[in-house]
N, C-alpha and C positions, 0 to 999 in steps of 0.2 A: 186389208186390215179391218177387222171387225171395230163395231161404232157402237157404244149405245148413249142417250142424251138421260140424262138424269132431272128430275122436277126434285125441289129443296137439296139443291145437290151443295148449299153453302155453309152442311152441319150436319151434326147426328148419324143420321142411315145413309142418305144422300150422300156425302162427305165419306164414310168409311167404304160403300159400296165403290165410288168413285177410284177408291185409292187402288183397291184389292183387285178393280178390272183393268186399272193402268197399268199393275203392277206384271197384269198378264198379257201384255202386248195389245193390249183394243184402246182403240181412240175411244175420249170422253167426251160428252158434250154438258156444263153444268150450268143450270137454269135455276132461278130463284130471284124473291124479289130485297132480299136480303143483296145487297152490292158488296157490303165488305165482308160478309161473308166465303161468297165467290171469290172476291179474291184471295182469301186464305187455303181456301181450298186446292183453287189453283197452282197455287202457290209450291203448293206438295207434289205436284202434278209435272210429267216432263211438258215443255210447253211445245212443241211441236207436232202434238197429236191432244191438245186440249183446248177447247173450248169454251167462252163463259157468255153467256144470257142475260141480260135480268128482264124477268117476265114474272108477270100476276098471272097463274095458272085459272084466272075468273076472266081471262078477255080472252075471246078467240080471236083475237087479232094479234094479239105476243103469240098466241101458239103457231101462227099463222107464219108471223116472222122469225120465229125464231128457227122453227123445222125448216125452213126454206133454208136460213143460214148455215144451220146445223149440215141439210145434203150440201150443200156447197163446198164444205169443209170436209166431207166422207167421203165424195165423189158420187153421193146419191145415198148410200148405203142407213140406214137406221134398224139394225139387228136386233136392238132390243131400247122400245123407249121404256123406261123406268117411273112408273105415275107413282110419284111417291111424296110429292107433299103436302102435309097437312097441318092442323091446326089442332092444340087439344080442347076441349069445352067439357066442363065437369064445372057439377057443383049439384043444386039443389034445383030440378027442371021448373018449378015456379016462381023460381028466382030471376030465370035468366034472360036477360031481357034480350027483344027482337032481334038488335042488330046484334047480337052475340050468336043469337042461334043463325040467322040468315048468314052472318059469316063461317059458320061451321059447316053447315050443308054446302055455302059454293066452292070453297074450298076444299074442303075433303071429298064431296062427291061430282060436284059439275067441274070441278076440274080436270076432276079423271075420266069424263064421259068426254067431256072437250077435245081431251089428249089422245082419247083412245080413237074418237071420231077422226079428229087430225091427222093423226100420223098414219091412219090406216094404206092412203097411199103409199105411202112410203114404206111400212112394213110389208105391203103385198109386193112392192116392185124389188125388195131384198128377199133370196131365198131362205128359208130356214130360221127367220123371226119371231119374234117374243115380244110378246105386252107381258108387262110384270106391274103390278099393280100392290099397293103398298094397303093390307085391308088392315087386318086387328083381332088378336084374340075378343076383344068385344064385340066383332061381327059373328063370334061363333053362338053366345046366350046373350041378353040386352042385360046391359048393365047400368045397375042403379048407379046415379050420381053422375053418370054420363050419357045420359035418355039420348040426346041428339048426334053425341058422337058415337055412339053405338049403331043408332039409324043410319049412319051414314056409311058405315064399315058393314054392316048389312046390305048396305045396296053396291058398294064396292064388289063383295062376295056376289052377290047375284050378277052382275054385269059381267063378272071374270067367269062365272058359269057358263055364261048366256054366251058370250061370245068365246070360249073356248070351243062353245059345240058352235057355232055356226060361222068362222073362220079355221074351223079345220080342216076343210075342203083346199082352201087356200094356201094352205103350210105353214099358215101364222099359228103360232102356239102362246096358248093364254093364262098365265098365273096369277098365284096373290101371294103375297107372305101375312102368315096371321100372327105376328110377334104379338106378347105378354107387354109388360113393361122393359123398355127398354132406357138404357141409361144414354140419354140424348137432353138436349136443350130443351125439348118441347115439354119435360117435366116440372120445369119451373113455372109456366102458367099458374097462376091462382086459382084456388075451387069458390066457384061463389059461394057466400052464403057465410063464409069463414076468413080465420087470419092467415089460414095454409096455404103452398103450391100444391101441388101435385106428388112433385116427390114425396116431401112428407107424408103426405098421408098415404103412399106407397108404403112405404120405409115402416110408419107407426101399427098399419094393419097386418105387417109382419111376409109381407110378398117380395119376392126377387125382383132385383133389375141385371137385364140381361147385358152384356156388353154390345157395341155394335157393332164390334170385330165376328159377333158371335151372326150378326143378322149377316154381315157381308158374306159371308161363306154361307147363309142359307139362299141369299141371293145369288149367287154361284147355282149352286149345286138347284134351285126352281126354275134358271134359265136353261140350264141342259136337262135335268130329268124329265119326268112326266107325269109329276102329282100336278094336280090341280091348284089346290092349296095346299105350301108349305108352315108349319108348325114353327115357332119360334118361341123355347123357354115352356119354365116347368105350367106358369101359369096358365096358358095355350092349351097345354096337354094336357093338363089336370080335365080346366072347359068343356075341351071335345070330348073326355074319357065320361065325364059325368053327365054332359046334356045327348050322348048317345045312351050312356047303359042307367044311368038314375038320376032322370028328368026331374023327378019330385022329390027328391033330397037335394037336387042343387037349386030348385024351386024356394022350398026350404029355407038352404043357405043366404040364397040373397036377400031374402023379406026379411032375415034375420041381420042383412048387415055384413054378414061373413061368404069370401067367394069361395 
């Protein structure tokens, strides 16, 4: 039976991917440092081939324990770890104070360098493995009002490059999904500097949110194909269409406010 362990697996992407790979015969393993979240998850989940974690994806010592638990429970097996959670940080980057941004960078990006460093055993001792790696259409152009979580989904993107070419020798295969907005939990964060979340100011500058029914099937279909980075939502596409073919009109765009 095929295995993968999923990071923020107690909501959102984490939670829908969860469901859609149960639903297709592979054992789950769901990690997060949310507890009752996990167990909701779970919950949905047949329990026989399901697993729950709670780990801070910032200690190599949960990743440490928890992979070790997770092969326990697959008979070794980790086919695809899923580095997928994060944290959102938006607002006004002279606003934001230290430990806001030092929380954004070790979480969305030393966590996924942690995960990917970790489990590397374990994905070379399964044949025909996957790191899938959770970046951001804001790793395609930086994006104003989220200067740090953009930097971080930038170097997400570069590390799933970097090691896509130099564990392909190996037979581990290396993705990202670069989703838009998506309609998840993690929209409700607050943008500093204002009285709004996220959402909202999603919602008022007139941009989609994507379902996460819609991410789980691109999570599907990035652990069997062979893109590199898989596209999530019109926003994504729009991104990559404009910072490949008119760099200086989406240049433009952003100074002006508008993506």
């Amino acid at each position: 039976m095929k295995a993968i362990l999923i990071t923020g697996g107690g909501s959102g992407i984490g939670r829908a991917v969860a469901q859609l790979f149960s639903q297709r015969g592979w054992r789950v393993g769901l990690a997060d440092l949310d507890a009752a979240g996990l167990v909701d998850t779970a919950a949905m989940l047949p329990t026989e081939r399901t697993t729950s974690h709670v780990m801070d994806v910032r200690a190599p010592e949960d990743w440490e324990e928890v992979l070790a638990q997770f092969a326990a429970a697959s008979g070794g097996r980790l086919d695809v770890l899923f580095n997928n959670a994060g944290v959102a940080v938006g607002g006004a980057f002279g606003a934001e104070s230290l430990d806001v941004l030092d929380r954004g960078i070790d979480v969305n990006l030393k966590g996924v360098v942690y995960g990917a460093r970790l489990a590397y055993p374990y994905l070379a001792a399964t044949p025909g493995s996957c790191l899938l790696n959770t970046a951001s259409a804001a790793g395609i152009y930086g994006t104003p009002g989220a200067a740090v979580y953009s930097a971080t989904k930038f170097g997400v993107r570069g590390l799933t490059e970097a090691l896509d070419a130099e564990w392909a020798a190996e037979g581990i295969r290396v993705r990202s999904l670069m989703p838009g907005f998506i309609d998840t939990p993690l929209l409700k964060a607050n943008v500093s500097g204002s009285n709004r979340n996220v959402r909202e100011t999603v919602i008022e500058a007139g941009l989609e949110l994507t379902p996460v029914e819609v991410v789980a099937e691109a999570a599907w279909a990035a652990v069997h194909g062979d893109r590199v980075h898989t596209l999530v939502g019109k926003t994504a596409r729009r991104l990559a269409f404009a910072s490949r073919w008119m760099p200086g009109g989406l240049r433009k765009r952003m100074r002006a406010g508008r993506v």
